[in-house]
C-alpha positions in Angstrom: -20.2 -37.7 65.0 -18.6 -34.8 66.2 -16.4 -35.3 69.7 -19.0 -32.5 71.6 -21.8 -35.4 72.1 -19.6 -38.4 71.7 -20.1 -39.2 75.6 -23.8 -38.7 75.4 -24.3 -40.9 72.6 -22.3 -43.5 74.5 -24.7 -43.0 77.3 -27.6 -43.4 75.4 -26.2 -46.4 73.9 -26.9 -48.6 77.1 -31.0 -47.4 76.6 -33.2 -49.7 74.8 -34.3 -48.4 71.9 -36.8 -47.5 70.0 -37.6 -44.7 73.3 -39.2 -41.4 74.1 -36.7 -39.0 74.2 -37.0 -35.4 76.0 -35.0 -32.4 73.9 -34.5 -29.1 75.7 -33.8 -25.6 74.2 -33.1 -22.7 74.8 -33.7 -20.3 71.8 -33.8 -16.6 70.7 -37.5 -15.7 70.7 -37.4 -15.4 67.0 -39.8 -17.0 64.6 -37.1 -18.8 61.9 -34.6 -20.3 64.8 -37.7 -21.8 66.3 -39.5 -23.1 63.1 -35.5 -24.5 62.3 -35.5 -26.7 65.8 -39.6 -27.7 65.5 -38.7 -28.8 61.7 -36.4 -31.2 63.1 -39.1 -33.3 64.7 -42.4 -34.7 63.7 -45.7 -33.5 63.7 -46.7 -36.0 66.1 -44.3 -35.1 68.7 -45.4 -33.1 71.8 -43.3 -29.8 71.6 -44.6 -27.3 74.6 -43.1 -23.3 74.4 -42.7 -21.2 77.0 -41.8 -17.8 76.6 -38.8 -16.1 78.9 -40.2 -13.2 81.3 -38.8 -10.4 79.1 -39.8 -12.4 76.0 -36.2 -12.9 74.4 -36.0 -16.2 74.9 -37.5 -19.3 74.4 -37.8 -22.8 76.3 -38.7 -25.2 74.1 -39.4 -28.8 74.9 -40.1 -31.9 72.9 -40.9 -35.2 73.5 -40.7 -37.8 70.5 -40.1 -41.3 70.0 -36.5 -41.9 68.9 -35.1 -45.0 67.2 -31.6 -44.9 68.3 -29.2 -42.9 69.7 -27.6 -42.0 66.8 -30.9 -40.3 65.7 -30.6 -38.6 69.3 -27.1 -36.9 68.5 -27.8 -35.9 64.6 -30.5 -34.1 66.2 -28.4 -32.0 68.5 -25.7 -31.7 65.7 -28.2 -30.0 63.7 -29.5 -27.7 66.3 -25.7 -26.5 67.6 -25.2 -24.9 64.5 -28.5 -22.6 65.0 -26.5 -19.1 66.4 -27.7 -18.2 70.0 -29.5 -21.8 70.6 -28.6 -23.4 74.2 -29.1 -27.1 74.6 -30.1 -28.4 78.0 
């Protein structure tokens, strides 16, 4: 675990798990970075878009049934290595 979400994860560590779980982005409003972060999660999960006014960005939000909050945290690992991708 890298030291960036180490408080998180300690935080989500009091939660009872397994636990819906609401993941926020901000992303580039371009086809692979989003496919990249909606890979991440299961089909099952409610993922909503929502376009930015001049259409360069992208919010997207997704809420899915986590098993722990270590599961949480590999998520966001992942997505901080997409360039241009803000996490809320």
């Amino acid at each position: 675990m890298s030291g960036q979400f180490e408080a998180l994860e300690k935080q989500l560590e009091k939660e009872e798990w397994p636990n819906v779980y609401f993941f926020k982005f901000i992303s580039p409003s371009d086809n692979a970075t989003i496919a990249k972060i909606t890979s991440l999660f299961k089909s099952e999960s409610n993922v909503n878009f929502r376009a930015s006014s001049n259409g360069n960005y992208t919010s997207i939000s997704v809420k899915e049934v986590m098993l722990s909050a270590s599961e949480v945290i590999d998520i966001y690992e992942k997505v901080a290595s997409f360039k241009g991708v803000i996490i809320l």
